[in-house]
C-alpha positions, -999 to 999 in steps of 0.1 A, spaced: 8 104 177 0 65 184 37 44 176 33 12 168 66 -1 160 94 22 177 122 3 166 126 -3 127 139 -41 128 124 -58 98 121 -87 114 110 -79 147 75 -57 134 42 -71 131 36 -85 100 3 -93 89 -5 -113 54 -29 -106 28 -35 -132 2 -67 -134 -22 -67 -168 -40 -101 -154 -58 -78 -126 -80 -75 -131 -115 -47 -117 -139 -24 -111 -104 -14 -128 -72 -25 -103 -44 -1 -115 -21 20 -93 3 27 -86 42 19 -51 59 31 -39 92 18 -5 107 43 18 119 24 51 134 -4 67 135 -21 105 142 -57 108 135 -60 139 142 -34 151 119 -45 124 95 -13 108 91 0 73 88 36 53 81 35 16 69 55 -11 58 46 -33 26 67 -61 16 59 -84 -16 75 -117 -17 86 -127 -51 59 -129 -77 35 -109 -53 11 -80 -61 -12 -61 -39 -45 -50 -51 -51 -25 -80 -55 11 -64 -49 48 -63 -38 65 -31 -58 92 -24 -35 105 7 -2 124 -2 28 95 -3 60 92 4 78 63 -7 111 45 2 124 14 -11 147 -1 17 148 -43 2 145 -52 -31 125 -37 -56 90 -20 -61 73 -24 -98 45 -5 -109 20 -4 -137 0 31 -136 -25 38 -159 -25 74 -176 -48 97 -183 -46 88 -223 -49 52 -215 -14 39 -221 7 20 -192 38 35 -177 58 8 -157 80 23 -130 107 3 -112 128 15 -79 151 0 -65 167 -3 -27 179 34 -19 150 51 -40 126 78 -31 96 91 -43 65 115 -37 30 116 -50 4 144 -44 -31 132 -29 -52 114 -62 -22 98 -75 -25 73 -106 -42 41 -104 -17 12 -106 -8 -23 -100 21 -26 -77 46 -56 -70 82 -67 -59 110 -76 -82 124 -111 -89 135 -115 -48 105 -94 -37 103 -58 -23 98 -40 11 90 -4 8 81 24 38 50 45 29 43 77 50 7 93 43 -12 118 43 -47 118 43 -58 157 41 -95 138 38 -95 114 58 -93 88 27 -58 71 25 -69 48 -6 -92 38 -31 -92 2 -44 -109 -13 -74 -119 -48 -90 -101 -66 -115 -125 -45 -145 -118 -15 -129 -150 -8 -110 -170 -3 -84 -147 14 -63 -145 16 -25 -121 38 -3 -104 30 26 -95 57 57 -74 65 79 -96 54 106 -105 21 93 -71 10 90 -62 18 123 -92 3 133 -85 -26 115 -52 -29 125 -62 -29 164 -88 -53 157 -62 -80 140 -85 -76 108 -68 -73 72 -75 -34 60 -90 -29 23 -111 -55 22 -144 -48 5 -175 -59 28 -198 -73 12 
């Protein structure tokens, strides 16, 4: 198991920004930091934090998650299977789980923001998949290219062209 960050001080992690100007419809705007890794046992623990008014991009996580809310507030729009939109807000304090495949969804932080923890599982290999603003052309991100990414000092999930 590679650790990353050892110590949980939010402000003393690596924080490393993702913003697309070229989004329609959202602001992709938010901070990661990488916690851990274990490639062989294809698992992962993150950090995401959304300023205020900031969205990642629209995806499904294909790894098993675990989610915990420990600033602010996470917002989520997942699409069902009949088409509607379920909106899901947590707040600081709450947990959840998803299986691997989970919902497509849009993701945000409240009116100050949000940081959340995510620990993954990737029984695959594949930790997510992300799509455009139509929903298409999808393309997956692994394990191994995030932590590739990450030790590189390149931003993870972003489609090559």
């Amino acid at each position: 198991m590679t650790v990353v960050s050892g110590r949980f001080d939010i402000k003393s992690v690596e924080w490393r920004h993702v913003l697309d100007e070229n989004s329609s419809g959202m602001r992709v705007d938010f901070e990661y930091s990488l916690l851990g890794y274990d490639i062989g046992s294809q698992r992962l623990d993150m950090l995401l934090r959304f300023p205020p008014g900031g969205h990642c991009r629209r995806h499904q996580h294909v790894a098993s998650t675990v989610t915990f809310v420990l600033d602010g507030e996470q917002h989520l729009s997942e699409w069902q299977a009949n088409g509607s939109i379920k909106t899901i807000i947590r707040k600081k304090g709450d947990y959840a789980i998803a299986g691997t495949n989970a919902l497509v969804h849009d993701e945000w932080g409240g009116k100050d923001g949000g940081t959340v923890i995510y620990s993954l599982h990737a029984p695959e290999g594949i930790l997510f998949r992300y799509f455009d603003e139509n929903m298409e052309n999808p393309w997956t991100l692994s394990i191994s290219e995030f932590v590739e990414s990450w030790e590189n000092g390149s931003i993870y999930g972003v489609k090559s062209k």
